[in-house]
C-alpha positions, 0 to 999 in steps of 0.5 A: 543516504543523500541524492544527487539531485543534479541531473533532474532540473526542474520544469518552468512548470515544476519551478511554477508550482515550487516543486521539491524533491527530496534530497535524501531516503528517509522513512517518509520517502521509503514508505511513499515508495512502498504506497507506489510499489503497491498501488501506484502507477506511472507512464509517460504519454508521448503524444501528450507528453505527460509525465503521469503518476496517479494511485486509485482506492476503494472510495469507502475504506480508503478515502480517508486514507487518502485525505489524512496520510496519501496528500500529505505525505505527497506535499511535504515530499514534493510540495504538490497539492493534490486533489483527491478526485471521486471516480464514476468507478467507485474509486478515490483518485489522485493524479499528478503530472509532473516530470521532476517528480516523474523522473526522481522516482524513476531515475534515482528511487529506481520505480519502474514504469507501469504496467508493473508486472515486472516491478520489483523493490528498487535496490536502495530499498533492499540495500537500506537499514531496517529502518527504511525496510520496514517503513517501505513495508507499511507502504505496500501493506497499506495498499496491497496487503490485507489484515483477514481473520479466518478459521469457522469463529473469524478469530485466527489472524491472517496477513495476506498479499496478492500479486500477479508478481512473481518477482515482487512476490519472492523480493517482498518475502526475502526482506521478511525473511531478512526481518525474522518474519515467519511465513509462506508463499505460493501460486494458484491458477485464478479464472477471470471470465474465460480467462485463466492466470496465476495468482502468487499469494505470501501470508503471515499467519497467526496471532505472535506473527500478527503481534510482531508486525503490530511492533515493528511495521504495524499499519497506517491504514485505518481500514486496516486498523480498526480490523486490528481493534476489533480482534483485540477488543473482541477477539474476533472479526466479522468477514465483510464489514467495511470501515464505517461499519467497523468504526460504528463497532468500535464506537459501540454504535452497532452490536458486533453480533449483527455482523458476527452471525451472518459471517459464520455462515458465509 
């Protein structure tokens, strides 16, 4: 699918810094707007006119996500260098500023702006081939699904989703469905402080889904990833470890068992 790109003319600020858009949907693009769907933001300030896109990660199991996938992927579709910065909150952050990119997103990929609580996949994703529809899933699994093992030995696979999106909720599921992947979805009421909220929640559970998923979306995620790894060398995967400590595993630096005991009897 091709762009007509003739009505999003460059900024002397974006022509500066040769800025390019993409011309077309491609898989790179498709999983960019997955990644956005799930952990992005985009607002325009007036008082500022700022035109400002930015995705936030925990700084120890995504940093490196962020370094080798989120920054390169985001110059070879625009041809920006981003920095990643480290926030006072625990957090890997990139910002950028532009209204080229800014308005291809919104007005030919169809994003919403933020808050997303009404966000839903954007129509050239739902009207795509399998193709984009599973590279725009990675996308969103990479930051907003996550890969858990439960049950009393840590060893049954569960992909989870989370969402104070309704409407994401039930579109994600039926791109699933349309996939052939088996699941379920449903809503729960959450208390923050003296707050209460409904939480929506899809899982894909056990370990034919989760080999299916590996075959035909999988993820880049390294802390997905190395969760994955463990599962099949290990057959099963300690609740609570974090990536470094996970990679230490793999490496065969630290005994599994250390983490194994202590996740039981949480």
């Amino acid at each position: 699918m091709k762009f007509d790109l003739s009505r999003i003319k460059l900024t002397k600020k974006d022509e500066l810094l040769k800025t390019t858009l993409p011309k077309k949907l491609d898989e790179d693009l498709a999983y960019f707007m997955g990644v956005h769907t799930g952990d992005g933001f985009m607002n325009y300030y007036d008082d500022k006119k700022d035109y400002r896109l930015s995705y936030d990660g925990h700084i120890i199991n995504e940093i490196g996500w962020y370094r080798q996938i989120l920054a390169p992927l985001i110059k070879k579709l625009f041809n920006r260098d981003v920095k990643i910065q480290m926030t006072s909150t625990g957090t890997a952050k990139i910002e950028i500023h532009s209204k080229s990119i800014f308005l291809f997103l919104h007005e030919i990929c169809g994003i919403t702006l933020s808050p997303k609580d009404k966000m839903d996949i954007p129509p050239l994703i739902k009207e795509a081939d399998i193709s984009i529809k599973r590279a725009f899933l990675k996308g969103i699994a990479d930051t907003d699904f996550s890969l858990v093992f439960k049950r009393k030995n840590k060893s049954y696979p569960v992909i989870d989703f989370q969402t104070n999106n309704e409407i994401l909720l039930i579109s994600v599921s039926n791109m699933l469905r349309n996939l052939n992947f088996k699941h379920h979805y449903g809503s729960r009421y959450k208390k923050r402080g003296d707050r209460s909220y409904r939480n929506y929640y899809l899982q894909i559970n056990g370990r034919t889904s989760l080999e299916k998923w590996m075959r035909e979306i999988g993820f880049k995620s390294e802390n997905q990833l190395t969760k994955y790894e463990i599962w099949q060398k290990h057959g099963f995967l300690p609740s609570g470890t974090n990536i470094c400590q996970r990679k230490a595993i793999l490496c065969e630096e630290v005994d599994i068992g250390k983490f194994y005991k202590a996740s039981i009897n949480t």
